[in-house]
N, C-alpha and C positions, 0 to 999 in steps of 0.2 A: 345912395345909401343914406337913411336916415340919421340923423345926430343923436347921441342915446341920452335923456336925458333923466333925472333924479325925478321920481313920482311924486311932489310935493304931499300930497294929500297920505299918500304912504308911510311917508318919513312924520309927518304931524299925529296920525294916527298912532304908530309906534310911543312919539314920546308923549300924548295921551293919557296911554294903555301903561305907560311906567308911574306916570306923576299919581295916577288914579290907585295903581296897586303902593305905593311908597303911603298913599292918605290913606289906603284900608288898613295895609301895617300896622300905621301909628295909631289908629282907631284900635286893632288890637292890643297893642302895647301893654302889658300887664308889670304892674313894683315888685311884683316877688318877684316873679323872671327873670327880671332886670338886674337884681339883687347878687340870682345863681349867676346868671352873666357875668358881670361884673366879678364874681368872686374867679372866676373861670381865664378871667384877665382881659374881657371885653371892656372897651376904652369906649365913649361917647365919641358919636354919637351914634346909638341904639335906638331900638323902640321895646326889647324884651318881650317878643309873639312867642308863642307856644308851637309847640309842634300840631296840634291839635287843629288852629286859627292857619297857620301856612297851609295845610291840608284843604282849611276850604278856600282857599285862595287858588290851589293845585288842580283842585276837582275842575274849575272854573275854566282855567287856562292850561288842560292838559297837553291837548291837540298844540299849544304853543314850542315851540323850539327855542325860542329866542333866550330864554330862562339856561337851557343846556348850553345852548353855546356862549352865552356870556360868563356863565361857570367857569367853561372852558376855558376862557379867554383872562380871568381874572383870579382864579381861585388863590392863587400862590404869591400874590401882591395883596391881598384883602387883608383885612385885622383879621388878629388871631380867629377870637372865637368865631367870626365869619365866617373864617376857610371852617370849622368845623361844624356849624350849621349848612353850607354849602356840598360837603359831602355827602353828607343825610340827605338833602335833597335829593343828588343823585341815584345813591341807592334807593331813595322811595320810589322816585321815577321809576326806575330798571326793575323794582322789585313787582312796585303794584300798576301800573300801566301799561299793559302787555304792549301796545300799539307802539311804545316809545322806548319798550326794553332795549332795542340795539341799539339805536341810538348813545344812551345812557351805559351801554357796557363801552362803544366808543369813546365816549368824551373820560368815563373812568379809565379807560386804560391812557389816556392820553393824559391826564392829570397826575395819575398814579400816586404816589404814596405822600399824602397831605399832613405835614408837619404843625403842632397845635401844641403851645405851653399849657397845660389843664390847670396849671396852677399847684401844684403838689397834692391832686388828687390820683385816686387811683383809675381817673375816665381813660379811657383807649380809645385813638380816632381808627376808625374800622377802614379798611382795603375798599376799596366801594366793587372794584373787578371782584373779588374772592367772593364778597359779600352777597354780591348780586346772584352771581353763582352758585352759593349755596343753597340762596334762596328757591333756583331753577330745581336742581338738584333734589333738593326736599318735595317736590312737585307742588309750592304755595306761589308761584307766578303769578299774578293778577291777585293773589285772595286775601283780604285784607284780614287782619286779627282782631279776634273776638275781644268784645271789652269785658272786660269782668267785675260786677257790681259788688259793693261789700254791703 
């Protein structure tokens, strides 16, 4: 019986594929964002990405898992506003990438109900199980929203 050993090139590759995505981040990084953040009771250190800039990040490395389970693995230890950009994730996964929907109702039912001080706003951290679901439900699974120009 062979000895199992740790894929070197595997494990270098992963942490890679993270230092690479934390420099696109910050490259995104935008002052207003940063500002809402911040007002929302996100602590430094941040970069202030848009939902818009994660999306192309998302498109990139959909097929990746390692994003869901480190979610998983983390959501309920992170800074505030984190666990609540971390949820959206989820749901964006389960909502709009069919290939990785169960997945993403898994790890949301597994996180289940994500606790976020908004700062005395009136934001609501959404269910990401209910959410995804409703999303099913409505028959919009895969189908992104339309933008609408003024």
């Amino acid at each position: 019986m062979k000895p199992k050993f740790c894929n070197l090139a595997v494990v270098m590759k992963k942490i890679t594929n993270a230092k690479e995505i934390l420099k696109e981040l910050e490259g995104y990084g935008n002052d207003g964002t940063k500002k809402i953040f911040a007002k929302h009771g996100v602590r430094e250190p941040f970069y202030g990405v848009k939902v818009q800039d994660l999306k192309k990040i998302q498109k990139r490395i959909k097929k990746n898992h390692e994003l869901l389970e480190r979610i998983e693995k983390n959501i309920h230890n992170a800074q505030n506003r984190v666990r609540y950009t971390m949820n959206g994730f989820v749901i964006a996964i389960g909502s709009y990438i069919v290939e990785l929907t169960e997945r993403a109702k898994e790890v949301a039912k597994t996180i289940g109900k994500v606790n976020v001080d908004v700062g005395g706003t009136a934001c609501k951290v959404p269910l990401a199980t209910d959410y995804i679901i409703k999303v099913i439900d409505r028959g919009n699974l895969g189908k992104k929203r339309k933008d609408v120009s003024f």
